[in-house]
C-alpha positions in Angstrom: -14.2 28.6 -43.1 -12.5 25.0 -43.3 -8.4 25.4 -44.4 -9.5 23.2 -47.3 -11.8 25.8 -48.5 -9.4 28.5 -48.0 -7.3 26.4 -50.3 -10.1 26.6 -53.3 -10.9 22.9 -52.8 -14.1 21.9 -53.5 -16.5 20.2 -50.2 -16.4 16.4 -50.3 -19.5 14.6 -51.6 -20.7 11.8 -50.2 -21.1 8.8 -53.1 -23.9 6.8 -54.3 -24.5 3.0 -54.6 -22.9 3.0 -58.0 -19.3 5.2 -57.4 -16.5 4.1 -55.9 -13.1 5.4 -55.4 -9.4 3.8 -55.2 -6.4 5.4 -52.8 -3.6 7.1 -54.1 -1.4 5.6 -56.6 1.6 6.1 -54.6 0.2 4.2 -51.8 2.1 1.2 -52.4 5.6 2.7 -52.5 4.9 4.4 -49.4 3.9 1.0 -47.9 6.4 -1.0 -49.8 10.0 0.8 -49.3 10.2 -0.7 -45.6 10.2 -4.2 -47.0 12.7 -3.4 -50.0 15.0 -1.3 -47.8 14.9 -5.0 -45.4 16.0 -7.2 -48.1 19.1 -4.6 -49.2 20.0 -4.5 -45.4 19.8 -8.7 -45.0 21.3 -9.6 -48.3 23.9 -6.4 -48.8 25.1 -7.5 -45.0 26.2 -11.2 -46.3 27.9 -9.5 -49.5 30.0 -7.5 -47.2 30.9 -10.4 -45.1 31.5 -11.9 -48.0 33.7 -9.8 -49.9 35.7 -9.2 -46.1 36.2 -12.7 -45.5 37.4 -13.8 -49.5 38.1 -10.3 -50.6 37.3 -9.3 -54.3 40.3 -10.9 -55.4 39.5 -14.2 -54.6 38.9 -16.8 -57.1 39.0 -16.4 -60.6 37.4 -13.6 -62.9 34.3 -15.1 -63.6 33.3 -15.7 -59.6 35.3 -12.3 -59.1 31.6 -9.6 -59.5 29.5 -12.8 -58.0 28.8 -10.9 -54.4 27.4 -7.8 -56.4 25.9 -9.7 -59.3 24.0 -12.0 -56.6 23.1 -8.7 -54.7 21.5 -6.8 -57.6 19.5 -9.9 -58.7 18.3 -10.5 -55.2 16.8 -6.7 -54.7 15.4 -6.1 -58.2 13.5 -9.3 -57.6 12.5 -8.4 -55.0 11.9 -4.9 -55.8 9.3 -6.6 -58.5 7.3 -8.9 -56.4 6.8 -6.4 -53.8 6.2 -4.1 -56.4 3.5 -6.3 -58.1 1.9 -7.7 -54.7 1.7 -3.6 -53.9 0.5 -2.8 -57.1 -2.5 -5.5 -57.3 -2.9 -4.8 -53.2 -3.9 -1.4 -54.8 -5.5 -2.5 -57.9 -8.1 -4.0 -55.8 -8.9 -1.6 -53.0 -12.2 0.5 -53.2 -13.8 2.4 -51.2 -17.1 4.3 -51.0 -18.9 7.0 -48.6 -22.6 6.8 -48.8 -24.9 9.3 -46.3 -25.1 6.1 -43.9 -22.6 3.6 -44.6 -18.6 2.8 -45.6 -17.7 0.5 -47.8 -14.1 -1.1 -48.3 -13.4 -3.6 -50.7 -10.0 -5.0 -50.4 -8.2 -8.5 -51.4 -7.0 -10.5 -54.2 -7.1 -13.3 -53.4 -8.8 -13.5 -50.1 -11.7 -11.1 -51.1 -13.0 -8.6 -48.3 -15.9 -6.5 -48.4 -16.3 -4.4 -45.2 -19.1 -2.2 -44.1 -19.4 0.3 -41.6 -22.5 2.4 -40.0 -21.9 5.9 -40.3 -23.8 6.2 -37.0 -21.8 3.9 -35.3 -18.2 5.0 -36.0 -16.3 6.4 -32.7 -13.0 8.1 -33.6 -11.5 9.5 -36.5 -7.6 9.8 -36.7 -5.5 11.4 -40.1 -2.1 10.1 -39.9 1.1 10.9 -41.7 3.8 8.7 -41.6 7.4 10.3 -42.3 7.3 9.1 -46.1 3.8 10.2 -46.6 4.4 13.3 -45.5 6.9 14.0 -48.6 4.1 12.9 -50.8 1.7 15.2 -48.7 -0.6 11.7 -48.3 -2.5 11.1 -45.0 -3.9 7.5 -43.8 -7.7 7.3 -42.4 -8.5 5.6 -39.8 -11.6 5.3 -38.3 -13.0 2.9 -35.1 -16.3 1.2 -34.7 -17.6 0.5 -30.8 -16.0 -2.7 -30.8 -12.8 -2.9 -28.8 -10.9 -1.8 -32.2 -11.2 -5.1 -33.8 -12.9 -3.5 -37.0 -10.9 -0.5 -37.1 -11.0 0.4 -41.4 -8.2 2.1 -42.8 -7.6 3.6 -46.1 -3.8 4.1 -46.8 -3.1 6.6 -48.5 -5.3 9.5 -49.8 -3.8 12.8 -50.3 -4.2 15.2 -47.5 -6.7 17.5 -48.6 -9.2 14.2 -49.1 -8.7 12.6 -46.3 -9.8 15.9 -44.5 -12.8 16.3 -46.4 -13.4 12.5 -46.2 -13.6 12.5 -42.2 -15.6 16.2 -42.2 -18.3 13.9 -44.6 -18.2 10.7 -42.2 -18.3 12.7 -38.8 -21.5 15.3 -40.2 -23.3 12.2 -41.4 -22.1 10.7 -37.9 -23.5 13.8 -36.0 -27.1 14.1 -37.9 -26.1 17.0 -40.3 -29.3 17.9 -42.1 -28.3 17.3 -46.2 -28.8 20.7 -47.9 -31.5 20.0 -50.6 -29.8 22.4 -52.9 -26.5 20.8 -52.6 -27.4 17.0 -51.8 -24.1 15.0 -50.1 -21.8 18.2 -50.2 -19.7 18.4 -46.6 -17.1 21.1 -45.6 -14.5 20.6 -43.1 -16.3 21.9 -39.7 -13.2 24.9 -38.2 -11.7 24.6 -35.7 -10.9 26.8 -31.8 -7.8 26.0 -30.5 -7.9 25.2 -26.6 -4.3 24.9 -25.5 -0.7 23.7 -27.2 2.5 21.8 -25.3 5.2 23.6 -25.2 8.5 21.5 -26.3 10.5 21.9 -22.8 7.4 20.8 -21.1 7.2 17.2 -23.0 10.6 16.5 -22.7 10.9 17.5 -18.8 7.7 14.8 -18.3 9.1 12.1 -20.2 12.4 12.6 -17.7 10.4 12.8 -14.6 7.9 9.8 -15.8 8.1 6.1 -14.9 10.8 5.9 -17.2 13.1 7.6 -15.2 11.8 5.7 -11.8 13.1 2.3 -13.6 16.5 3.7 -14.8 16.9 4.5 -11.2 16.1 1.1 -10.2 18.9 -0.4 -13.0 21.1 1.7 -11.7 20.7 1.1 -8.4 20.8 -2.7 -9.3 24.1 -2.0 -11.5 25.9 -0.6 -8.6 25.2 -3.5 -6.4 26.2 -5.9 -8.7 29.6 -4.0 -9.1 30.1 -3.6 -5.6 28.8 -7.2 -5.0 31.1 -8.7 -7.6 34.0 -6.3 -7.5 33.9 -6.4 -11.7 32.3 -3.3 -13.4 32.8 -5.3 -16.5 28.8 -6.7 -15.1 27.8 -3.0 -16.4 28.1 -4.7 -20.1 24.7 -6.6 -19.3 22.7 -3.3 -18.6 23.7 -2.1 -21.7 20.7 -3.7 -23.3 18.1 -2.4 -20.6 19.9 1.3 -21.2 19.3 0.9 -25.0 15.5 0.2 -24.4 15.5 3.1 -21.8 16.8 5.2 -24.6 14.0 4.2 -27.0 11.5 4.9 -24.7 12.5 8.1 -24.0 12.6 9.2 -27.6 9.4 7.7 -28.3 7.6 9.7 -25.6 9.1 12.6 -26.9 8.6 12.5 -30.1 4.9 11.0 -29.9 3.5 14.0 -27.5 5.6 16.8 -29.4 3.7 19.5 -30.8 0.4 18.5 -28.8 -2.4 20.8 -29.4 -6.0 20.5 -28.1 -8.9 22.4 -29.9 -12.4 21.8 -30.2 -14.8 21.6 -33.3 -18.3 21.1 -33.7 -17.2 17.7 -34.9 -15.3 16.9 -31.9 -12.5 17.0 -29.6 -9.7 17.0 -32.1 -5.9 16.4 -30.9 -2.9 17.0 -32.7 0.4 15.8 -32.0 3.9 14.5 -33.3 7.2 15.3 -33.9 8.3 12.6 -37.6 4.8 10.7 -37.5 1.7 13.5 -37.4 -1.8 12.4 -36.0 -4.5 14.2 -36.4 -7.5 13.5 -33.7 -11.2 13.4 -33.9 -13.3 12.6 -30.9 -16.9 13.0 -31.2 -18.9 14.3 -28.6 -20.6 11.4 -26.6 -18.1 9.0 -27.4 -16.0 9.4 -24.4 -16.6 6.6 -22.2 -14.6 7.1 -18.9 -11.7 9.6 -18.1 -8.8 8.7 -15.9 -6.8 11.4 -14.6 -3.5 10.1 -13.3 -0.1 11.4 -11.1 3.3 10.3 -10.6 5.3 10.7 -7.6 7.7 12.8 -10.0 5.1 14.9 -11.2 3.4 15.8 -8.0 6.7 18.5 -7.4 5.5 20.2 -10.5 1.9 20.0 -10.3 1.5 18.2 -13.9 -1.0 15.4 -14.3 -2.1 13.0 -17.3 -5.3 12.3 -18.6 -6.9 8.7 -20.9 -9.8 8.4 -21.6 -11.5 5.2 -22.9 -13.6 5.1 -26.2 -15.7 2.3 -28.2 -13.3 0.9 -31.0 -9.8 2.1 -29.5 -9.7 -0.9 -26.9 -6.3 -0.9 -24.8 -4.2 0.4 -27.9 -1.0 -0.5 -26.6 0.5 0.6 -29.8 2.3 4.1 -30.2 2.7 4.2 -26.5 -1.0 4.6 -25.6 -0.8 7.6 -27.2 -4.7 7.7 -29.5 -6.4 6.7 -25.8 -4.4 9.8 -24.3 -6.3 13.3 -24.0 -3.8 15.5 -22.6 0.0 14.1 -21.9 1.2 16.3 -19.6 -0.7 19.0 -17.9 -1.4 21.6 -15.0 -5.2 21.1 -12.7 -6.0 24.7 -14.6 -5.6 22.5 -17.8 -6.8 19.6 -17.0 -10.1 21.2 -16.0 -10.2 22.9 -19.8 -9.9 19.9 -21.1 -12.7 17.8 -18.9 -14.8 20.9 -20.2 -14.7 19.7 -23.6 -16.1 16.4 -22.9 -17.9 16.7 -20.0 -19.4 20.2 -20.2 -21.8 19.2 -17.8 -20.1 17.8 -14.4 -23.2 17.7 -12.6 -21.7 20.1 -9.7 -21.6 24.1 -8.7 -18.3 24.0 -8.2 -16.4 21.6 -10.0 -12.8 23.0 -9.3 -13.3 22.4 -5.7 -14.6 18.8 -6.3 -12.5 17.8 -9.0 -9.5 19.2 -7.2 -10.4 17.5 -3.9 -10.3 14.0 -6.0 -7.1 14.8 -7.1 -5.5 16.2 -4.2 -7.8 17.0 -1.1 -8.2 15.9 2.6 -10.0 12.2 2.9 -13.7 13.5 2.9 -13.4 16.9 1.2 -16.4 17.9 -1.2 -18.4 15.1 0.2 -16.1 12.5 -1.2 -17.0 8.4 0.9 -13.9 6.8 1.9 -12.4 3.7 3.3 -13.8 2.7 6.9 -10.6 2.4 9.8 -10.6 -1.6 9.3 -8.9 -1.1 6.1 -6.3 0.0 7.2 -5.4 -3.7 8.2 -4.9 -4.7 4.2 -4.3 -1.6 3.0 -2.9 1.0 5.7 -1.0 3.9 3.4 -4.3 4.6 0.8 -7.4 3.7 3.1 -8.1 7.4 3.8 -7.6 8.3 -0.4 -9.7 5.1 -1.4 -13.1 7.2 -2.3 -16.2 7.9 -4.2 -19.0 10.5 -5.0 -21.5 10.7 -7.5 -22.5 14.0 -9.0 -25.7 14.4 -11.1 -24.0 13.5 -14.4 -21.1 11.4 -13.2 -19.2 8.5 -11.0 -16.3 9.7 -9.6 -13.6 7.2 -7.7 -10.7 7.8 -6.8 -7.4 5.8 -5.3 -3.6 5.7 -4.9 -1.5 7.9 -2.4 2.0 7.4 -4.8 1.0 7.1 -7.5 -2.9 9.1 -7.4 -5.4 8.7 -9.6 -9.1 10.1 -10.5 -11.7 8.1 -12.5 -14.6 9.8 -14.0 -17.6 7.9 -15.7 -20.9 9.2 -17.0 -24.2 7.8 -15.7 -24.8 7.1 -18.8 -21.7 5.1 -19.9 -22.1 2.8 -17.1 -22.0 -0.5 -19.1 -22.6 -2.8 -15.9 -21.4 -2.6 -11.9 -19.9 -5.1 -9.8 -19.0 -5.6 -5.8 -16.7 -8.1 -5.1 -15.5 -9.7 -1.3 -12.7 -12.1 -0.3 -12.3 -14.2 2.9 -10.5 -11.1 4.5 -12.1 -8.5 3.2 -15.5 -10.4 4.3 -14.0 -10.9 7.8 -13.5 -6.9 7.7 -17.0 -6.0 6.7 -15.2 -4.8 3.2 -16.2 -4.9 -0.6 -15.0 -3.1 -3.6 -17.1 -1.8 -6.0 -16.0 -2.0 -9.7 -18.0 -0.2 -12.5 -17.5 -1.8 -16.1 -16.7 0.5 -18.9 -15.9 0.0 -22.4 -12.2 -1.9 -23.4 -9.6 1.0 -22.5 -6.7 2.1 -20.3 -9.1 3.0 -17.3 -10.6 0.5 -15.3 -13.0 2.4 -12.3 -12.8 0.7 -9.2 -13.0 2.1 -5.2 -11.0 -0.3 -3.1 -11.8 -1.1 0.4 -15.7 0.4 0.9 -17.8 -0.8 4.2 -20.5 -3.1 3.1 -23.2 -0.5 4.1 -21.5 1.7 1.4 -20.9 -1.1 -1.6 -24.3 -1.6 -1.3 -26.1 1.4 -1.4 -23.6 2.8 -4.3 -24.9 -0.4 -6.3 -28.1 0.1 -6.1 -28.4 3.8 -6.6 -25.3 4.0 -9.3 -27.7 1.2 -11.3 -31.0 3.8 -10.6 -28.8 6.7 -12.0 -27.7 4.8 -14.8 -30.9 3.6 -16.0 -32.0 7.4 -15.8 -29.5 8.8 -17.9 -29.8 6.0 -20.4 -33.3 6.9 -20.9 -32.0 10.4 -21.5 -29.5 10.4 -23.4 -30.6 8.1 -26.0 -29.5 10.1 -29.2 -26.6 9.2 -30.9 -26.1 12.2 -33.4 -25.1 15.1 -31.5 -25.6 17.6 -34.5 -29.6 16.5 -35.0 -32.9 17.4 -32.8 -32.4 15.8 -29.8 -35.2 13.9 -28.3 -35.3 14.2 -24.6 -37.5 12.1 -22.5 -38.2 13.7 -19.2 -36.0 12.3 -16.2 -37.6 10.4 -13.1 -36.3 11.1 -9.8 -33.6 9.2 -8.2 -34.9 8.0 -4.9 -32.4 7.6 -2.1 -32.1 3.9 -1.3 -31.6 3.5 2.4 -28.4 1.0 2.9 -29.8 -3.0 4.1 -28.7 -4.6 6.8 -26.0 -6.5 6.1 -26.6 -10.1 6.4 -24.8 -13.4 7.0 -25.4 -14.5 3.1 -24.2 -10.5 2.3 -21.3 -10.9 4.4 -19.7 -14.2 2.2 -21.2 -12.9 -1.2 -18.1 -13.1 -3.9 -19.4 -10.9 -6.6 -23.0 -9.4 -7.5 -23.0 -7.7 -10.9 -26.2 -6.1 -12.9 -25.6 -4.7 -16.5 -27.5 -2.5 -18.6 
């Protein structure tokens, strides 16, 4: 059973044409105290100054309170505009949950009416800032597949509903059958946890990330300068870089603390946060490319990362990345358990092996195509790790020999491919091959292939993707699929290259 069942609260129930619902009332203090809290800190600074610089004996008795009076006057009007703007901000916010849309309603001057397909929606997060947390309020947001730029919130509903409210949106998402004895009644799907963080494993990451590569560097440079100059009093100009070095420390810690991985029938769901809680829900389906990444740092304890891109979250360059990050920090063991979850088909026997070779193996292991020796004139330390193989149900390329990294892309998520040649590279009988997926963090791209190679991948990538389109054609995970049967994938035997091949600048086909 859900934890809001176990709690006595009643299912959610989805609404129809005729109800609507409002946020919490408390909504706009907990969005409204960051703006009062600005105006104290501008205005009480100048009062201080003030009363430093004149004292409060200065003058005579009636300009003696002026600094305070002028203070208070400032921040209670303030306090009541922000107050009203909040309050009518609230006033005028509806939403609605039908079986197949979302409705928001917001504005009050500026009306907006928003609408989103059930079927359509990509990603659920439940967030809790550090105020709403005290007021056990949660924020929903939830993407469409559009690169995030109609991601609809609702700010703030207490915990409980905003739980219930993403169970209703992601069964209606999924094709739950409605229960004709209890029409538009959801419960929170349970949950299995997979795998938690532990604390000492976040904060050794963050100190052996890129982080610490570039306060090497400004170090490095510091020293330099001192010796170069003879003056340590240079050091004072680092000081900024060091403070920003600082922040980003704390906010990768803070962000991946507490990570925990489990697995629903709604979804992946991730949880993570140390004084701002996220809670995570990635359909199945909706994943459109993996990247699986390693630092030089991380390669002496074996720990990689892993994004994924998904329709609606675009880059997020927000929070650090953090919503387009599946697992922070990691071992191949996890990493593996994770890949499970969203790709519980990889389309190989032994996907430890092959997976593993991508990350880590000898040039051609597990039957991955690399580089031919003529690119090792423009690119002679990662020739041998610039790679590719295609399983049954997936792309995989792979690059990097410092900084290594392993893209995976369903068949089926191919959105269109690309092969792309320069004067050199043209000269060197080379092309790379780029495959286009959704807005994201991962871009999947093998560097360097012979011309023989680029263009046999392209043609029987685009085959493969066609075929797994045709297949995987239902949306809602949760309802009867319906499976059309697959047509063979013929080998297609590599063309001669030609004169016109050889000077070709980019071919792309989409889908």
């Amino acid at each position: 059973m859900s934890e809001d069942v176990l709690d006595g609260e009643q299912p959610f129930t989805t609404d129809d044409t005729e109800t609507w619902h409002r946020v919490h009332p408390v909504s706009p203090l907990v969005r409204g105290w960051v703006a009062v809290v600005a105006v104290i800190f501008i205005f009480g600074r100048n009062s201080l100054e003030s009363v430093f610089s004149e004292g409060w004996d200065g003058g005579n008795a009636l300009t003696r309170g002026t600094p305070a009076l002028f203070m208070a006057v400032v921040v209670g009007a303030a306090v009541v505009i922000f107050g009203v703007a909040f309050f009518l901000s609230w006033r005028f916010t509806r939403y609605q949950v039908t079986d197949e849309h979302v409705h928001i309603n917001s504005g009050i001057v500026f009306r907006q009416q928003r609408r989103a397909r059930i079927d359509r929606v990509q990603a659920i997060d439940v967030a809790q800032p550090l105020v709403a947390r005290a007021f056990g309020l949660a924020e929903l947001k939830f993407e469409v597949a559009d690169g995030g730029k109609s991601a609809m919130k609702l700010s703030f509903l207490k915990l409980g509903e905003a739980k219930r409210l993403r169970a209703a949106i992601l069964a209606r998402a999924a094709g739950v059958a409605i229960d004709p004895e209890a029409p538009g009644q959801v419960q929170e799907a349970p949950e299995s946890h997979v795998l938690a963080l532990r604390p000492g494993r976040i904060i050794g990451a963050a100190f052996l990330g890129s982080t610490t590569v570039l306060a090497l560097c400004v170090i490095a440079a510091a020293l330099v300068a001192v010796a170069w100059s003879g003056k340590p009093g240079v050091l004072v100009g680092a000081v900024p870089i060091f403070i920003g070095i600082g922040a980003a420390y704390w906010k990768n810690i803070t962000g991946d603390f507490n990570f925990r991985v489990a697995v629903s029938p709604d979804g992946v769901r991730l949880h993570y946060g140390l004084l701002e809680t996220r809670s995570q829900t990635i359909p199945p389906g909706r994943v459109q490319a993996v990247g699986i990444s390693q630092g030089p740092l991380w390669r002496l304890c074996g720990w990689y990362r892993v994004h994924v891109n998904v329709a609606g979250y675009g880059t997020d360059s927000s929070d650090h990345g953090s919503r387009t990050v599946l697992l922070p920090v990691g071992t191949l063991d996890e990493v593996m358990a994770v890949l499970g979850l969203i790709f519980p088909d990889p389309g190989v026997e032994n996907p430890f092996e092959v997976f593993g070779a991508g990350l880590r193996g000898p040039a051609d292991a597990q039957g991955f195509v690399h580089s031919p020796r003529s690119a090792r004139w423009i690119d002679p330390l990662s020739w041998r790790r610039n790679a590719f193989r295609a399983t049954e149900t997936a792309l995989l390329c792979r690059r990097g020999v410092i900084f290594r990294s392993l893209q995976v892309v369903p068949h089926e998520r191919t959105q269109s491919l690309g092969l792309r040649q320069g004067p050199l590279m043209a000269a060197l009988g080379l092309v790379d091959f780029e495959l286009h997926s959704t807005a994201g963090p991962i871009r999947p791209l093998v560097h360097h292939m012979s011309l023989a190679n680029g263009l046999q991948l392209f043609d029987e990538q685009a085959a493969r993707a066609a075929t797994a389109r045709r297949v995987h054609r239902n949306e809602k995970w949760l309802a009867t699929p319906v499976v059309e049967p697959a047509l063979p994938v013929e080998p297609v035997e590599a063309p001669a290259a030609t004169e016109q091949q050889l000077r070709i600048k980019e071919q792309e086909r989409g889908y």
